[in-house]
N, C-alpha and C positions, 0 to 999 in steps of 0.2 A: 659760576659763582666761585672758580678756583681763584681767582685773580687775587684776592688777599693773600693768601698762603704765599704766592709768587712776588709779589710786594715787600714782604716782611722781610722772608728772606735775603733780597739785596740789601735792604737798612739794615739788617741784624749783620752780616758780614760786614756792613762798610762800613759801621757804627765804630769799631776798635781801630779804624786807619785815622778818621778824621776827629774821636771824640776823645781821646786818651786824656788829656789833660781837663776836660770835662769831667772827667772822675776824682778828683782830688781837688780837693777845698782850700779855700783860700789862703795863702800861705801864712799871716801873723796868727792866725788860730791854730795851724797846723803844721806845726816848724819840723815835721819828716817828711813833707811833701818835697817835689824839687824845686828848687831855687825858683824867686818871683821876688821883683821889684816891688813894695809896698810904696803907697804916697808916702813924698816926704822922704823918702830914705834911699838909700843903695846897699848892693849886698854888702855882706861884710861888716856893717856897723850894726848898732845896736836898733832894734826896735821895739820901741816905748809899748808898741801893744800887747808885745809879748809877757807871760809871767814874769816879774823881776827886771822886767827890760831888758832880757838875754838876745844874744843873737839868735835866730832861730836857724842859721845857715850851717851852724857851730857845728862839730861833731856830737852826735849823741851820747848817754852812756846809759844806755836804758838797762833796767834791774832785769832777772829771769823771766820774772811775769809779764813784762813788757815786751820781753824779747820771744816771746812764747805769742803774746797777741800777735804781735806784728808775724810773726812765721807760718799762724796759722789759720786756721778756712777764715779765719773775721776780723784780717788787720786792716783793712781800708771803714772809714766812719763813710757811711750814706750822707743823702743831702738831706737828711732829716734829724742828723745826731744818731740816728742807728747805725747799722749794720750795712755796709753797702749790701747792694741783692748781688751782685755778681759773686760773693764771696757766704750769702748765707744759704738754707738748704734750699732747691728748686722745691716747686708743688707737686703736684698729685697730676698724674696724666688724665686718670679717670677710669671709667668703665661703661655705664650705662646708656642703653641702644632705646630706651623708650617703653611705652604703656600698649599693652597691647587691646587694640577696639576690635569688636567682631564688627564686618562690613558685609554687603553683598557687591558681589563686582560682576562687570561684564567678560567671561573669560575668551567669546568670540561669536561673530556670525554666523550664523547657519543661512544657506536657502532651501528655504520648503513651499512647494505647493499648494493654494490655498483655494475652494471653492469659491468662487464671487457670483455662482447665477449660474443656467440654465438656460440652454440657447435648445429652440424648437426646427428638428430637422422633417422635413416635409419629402417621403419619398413614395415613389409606387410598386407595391408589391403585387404581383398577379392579378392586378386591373384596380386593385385596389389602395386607396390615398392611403401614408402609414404615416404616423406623426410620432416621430423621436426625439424625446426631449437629451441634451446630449450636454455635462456640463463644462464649464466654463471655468477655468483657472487661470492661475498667474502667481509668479515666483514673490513672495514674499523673505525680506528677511529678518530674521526673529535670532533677536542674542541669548545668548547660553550665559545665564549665571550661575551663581556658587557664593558658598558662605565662606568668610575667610576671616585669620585673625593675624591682626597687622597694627603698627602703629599709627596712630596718626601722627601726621608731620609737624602739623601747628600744638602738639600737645608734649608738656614732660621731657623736649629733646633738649638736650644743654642746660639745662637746670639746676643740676648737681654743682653743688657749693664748689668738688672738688676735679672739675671738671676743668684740666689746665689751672689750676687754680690751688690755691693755700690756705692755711689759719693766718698766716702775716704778710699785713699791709705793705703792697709796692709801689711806685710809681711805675706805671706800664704801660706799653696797649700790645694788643697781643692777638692772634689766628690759630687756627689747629682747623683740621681735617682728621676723620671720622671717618672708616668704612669696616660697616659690620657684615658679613658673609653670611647667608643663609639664616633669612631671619623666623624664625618659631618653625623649623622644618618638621618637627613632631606634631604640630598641629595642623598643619596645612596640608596633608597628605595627596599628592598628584599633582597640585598647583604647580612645582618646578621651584626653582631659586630662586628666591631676592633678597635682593641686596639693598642696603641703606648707605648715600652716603651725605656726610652733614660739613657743612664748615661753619664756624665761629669765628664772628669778629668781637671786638670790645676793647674794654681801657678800662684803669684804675687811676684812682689820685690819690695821696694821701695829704691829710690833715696833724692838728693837735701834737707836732713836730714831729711825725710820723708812726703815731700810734694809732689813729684809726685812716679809712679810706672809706671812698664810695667810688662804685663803679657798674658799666654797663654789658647788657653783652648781647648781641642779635644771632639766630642760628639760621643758616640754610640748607633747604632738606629735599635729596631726591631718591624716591624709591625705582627700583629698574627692577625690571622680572618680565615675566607672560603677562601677556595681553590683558589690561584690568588692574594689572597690580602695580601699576607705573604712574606717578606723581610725581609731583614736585610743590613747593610750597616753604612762605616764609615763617622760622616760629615765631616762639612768642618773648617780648622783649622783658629781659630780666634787668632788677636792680639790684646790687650787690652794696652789703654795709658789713665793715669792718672794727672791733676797737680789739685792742690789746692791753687785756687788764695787768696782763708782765712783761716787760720788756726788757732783758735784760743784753746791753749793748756789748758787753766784752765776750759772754759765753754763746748768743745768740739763742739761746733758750726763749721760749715764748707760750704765751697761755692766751687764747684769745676768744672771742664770741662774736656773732655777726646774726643778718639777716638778709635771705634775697627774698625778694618780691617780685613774684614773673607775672605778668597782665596777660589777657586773653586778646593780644592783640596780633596774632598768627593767622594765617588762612584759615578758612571757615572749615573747621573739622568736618563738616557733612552730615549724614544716617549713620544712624545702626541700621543692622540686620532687617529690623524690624520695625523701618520705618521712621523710629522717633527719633530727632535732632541730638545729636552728640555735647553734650555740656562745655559749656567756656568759661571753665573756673578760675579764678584767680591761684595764685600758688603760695602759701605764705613758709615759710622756710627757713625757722631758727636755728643757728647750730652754733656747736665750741666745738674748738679742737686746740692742736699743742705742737709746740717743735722743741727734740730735746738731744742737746748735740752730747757726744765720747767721743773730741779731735776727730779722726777722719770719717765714725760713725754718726749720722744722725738720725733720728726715729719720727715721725710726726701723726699725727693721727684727725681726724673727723668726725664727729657722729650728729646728723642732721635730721630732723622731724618733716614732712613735706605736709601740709594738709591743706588741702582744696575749699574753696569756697561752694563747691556743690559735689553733694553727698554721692551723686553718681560716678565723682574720680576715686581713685583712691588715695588712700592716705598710707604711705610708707616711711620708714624708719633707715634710713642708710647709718653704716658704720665703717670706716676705711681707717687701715693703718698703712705705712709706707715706709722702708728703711732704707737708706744709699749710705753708700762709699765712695770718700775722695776719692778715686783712684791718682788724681796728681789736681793739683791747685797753685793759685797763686804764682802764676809764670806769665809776669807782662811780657817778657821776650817772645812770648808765641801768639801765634794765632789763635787758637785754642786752651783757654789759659784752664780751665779745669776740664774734667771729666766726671762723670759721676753715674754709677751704673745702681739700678732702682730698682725691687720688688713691692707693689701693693696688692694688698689685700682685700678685697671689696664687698659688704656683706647688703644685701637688699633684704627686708623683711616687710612686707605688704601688711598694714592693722584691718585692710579691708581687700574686697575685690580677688580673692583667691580661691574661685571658681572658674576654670578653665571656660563652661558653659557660659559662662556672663557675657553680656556686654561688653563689660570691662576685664581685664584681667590681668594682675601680676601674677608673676611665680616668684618661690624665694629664689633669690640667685647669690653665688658665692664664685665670685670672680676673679683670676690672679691679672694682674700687670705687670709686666717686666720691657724694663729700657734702660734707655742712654741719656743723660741730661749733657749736651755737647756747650759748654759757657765760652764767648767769647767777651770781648770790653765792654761791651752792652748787650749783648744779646743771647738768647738761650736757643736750642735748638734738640727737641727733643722726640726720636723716632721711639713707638712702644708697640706691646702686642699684647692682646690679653685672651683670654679662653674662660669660657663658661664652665665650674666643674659637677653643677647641682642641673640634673635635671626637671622637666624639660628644659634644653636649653635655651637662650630666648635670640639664640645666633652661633654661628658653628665657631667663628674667631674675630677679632676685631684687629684691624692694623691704627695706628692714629699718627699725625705728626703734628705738635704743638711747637711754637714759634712765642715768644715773649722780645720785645725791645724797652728797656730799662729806658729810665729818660729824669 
């Protein structure tokens, strides 16, 4: 299921050779753009659409403020009247590896010996008949299980608001890959390694001239380890709603609100430990969060509610901050027209389920993220790592690589 990941990335590289002029708006609306024939006209003369009928080809003479937008991370206008994305702050990598379910699993086969009967051996001992009952076996084989606590695939994986993902609406669609390294090793003691790895597909649209969006997002999930602990399986399909109740297009500052709604429409979670079928909750998931730029500094943040439709999930409270640095922007002559190097802060608080012993169980976890937001003309490309610093940990380290193509 890597085959997105490998997709994107040829569009998001070739997006900046063949789409350049795609990025820049029509030219009587936008007389800094490069040169374009309007109807009706040729360069050099005046165009009626323009404010005052000016030529828009003219030379400019824009004031400090003007010349301060155009120089810095937000002078190109989006195809919504905002902010293009190539030039406002990238989102949140993420952090979160999943809900942990006690399971029982088969860890391997044994053969053992098993009586099936009594076979009568007839012999003669010193003239006399001697009847020996002598039994009868045959290899049976009987699996060896164990109690474990793991995620389910189809539950809670990709779900977070800030999962690849922002408080402000994009037009997009976008991939990432996910692998968490040694998942609840303090719990699962002799079990061995496993590992989780996930990829995400989806897209975004925006509306209401680009203040809010809706969007989709499907996850793919396969756990690898010793014998029992290995799955695979589709999650569960999310809906993403976005509005921006501030918008503000020259500073790119943003305040916003949303909600995702994930359906139980994942592979079939399975048992618990003991027997009874594992819940398939719906997922209901309001949150707000903010984007608040100081020129090359920008800061954003998240804090999301999760509550289930049945009382046997849990219900948890996320709260993520994020802060990047240009390190360089605004360079159509490269390939690479920004940089942007990223710390988040990821905080998980469980209002239920934090009982190791359950069924169910979270732990609180307080997670760092640190990466690279790589922007090219359309496309973003972002390698991260994160580590768990609360324990138990619920994984020894995460790698992730998110992919975004603007459109």
């Amino acid at each position: 299921m890597r085959w997105p990941v490998c997709c994107l990335i040829a569009i998001a590289f070739a997006a900046p050779v063949f789409g350049q002029r795609a990025n820049c708006p029509v030219a009587p609306l936008y007389p800094n753009c490069p040169p374009a024939v309007w109807p009706g006209g040729t360069p050099g003369t005046p165009n009626p659409m323009a404010p005052g009928g000016t030529d828009p080809l003219a030379p400019q003479n824009p004031n400090a403020l003007d010349s301060a937008l155009r120089d810095g991370a937000f002078s190109r206008s989006g195809e919504a009247g905002g902010l293009a994305a190539a030039t406002a702050a990238p989102g949140f990598d993420g952090d979160f590896g999943g809900v942990t379910y006690t399971r029982q699993i088969v860890t391997e086969i044994v053969v053992r010996q098993e009586q099936i009967g009594v076979q009568q051996v007839v012999s003669i001992q010193n003239g006399r008949k001697v009847v020996t009952d002598v039994p009868i076996y045959r290899d049976v084989r009987v699996p060896v299980t164990r109690e474990v606590r793991l995620p389910v695939l189809s539950r809670y994986s990709g779900i977070k608001i800030n999962e690849n993902d922002g408080p402000r609406p994009t037009d997009r669609i976008y991939t990432g890959y996910n692998f968490y390294s040694g998942l609840n090793p303090s719990l699962n003691p002799g079990l061995g390694k496993v590992d989780l790895h996930r990829e995400t597909v989806g897209f975004e649209k925006t509306f209401l001239n680009g203040d809010a969006s809706f969007g989709m997002r499907l996850p793919f999930n396969q756990l690898t380890g010793p014998p029992g602990a290995r799955s695979s399986g589709v999650g569960d399909l999310s809906f993403l709603f976005k509005y921006a109740f501030y918008n503000d297009r020259q500073t790119g500052d943003l305040f916003s609100a949303g909600f995702v709604l994930t359906t139980p429409t994942g592979a079939d979670p399975g048992v618990f430990g003991d027997d009874s079928s594992a819940p398939r909750s719906w997922l209901l998931q309001p949150w707000v969060g903010f984007v608040k730029n100081f020129d090359r500094v920008y800061v954003q943040g998240i804090s999301s509610l999760v509550a289930p439709t049945d009382s046997r999930d849990p219900t948890l409270f996320w709260n993520s901050v994020a802060a990047g640095y240009w390190l360089y922007r605004n360079r159509p002559d490269r390939f690479i027209t920004g940089i942007v190097p990223v710390v988040e802060l990821h905080v998980t608080t469980p209002f239920s389920k934090r009982d190791p012993a359950g069924s169910v169980y979270v732990q609180d976890q307080v997670n760092i993220t640190t990466g690279v937001h790589f922007i090219t003309g359309r496309g973003t490309i972002s390698p991260a790592f994160a580590i768990p610093t609360v324990g138990p940990n619920p994984w020894r380290y995460e790698f992730m690589l998110n992919m975004n193509l603007r459109y």
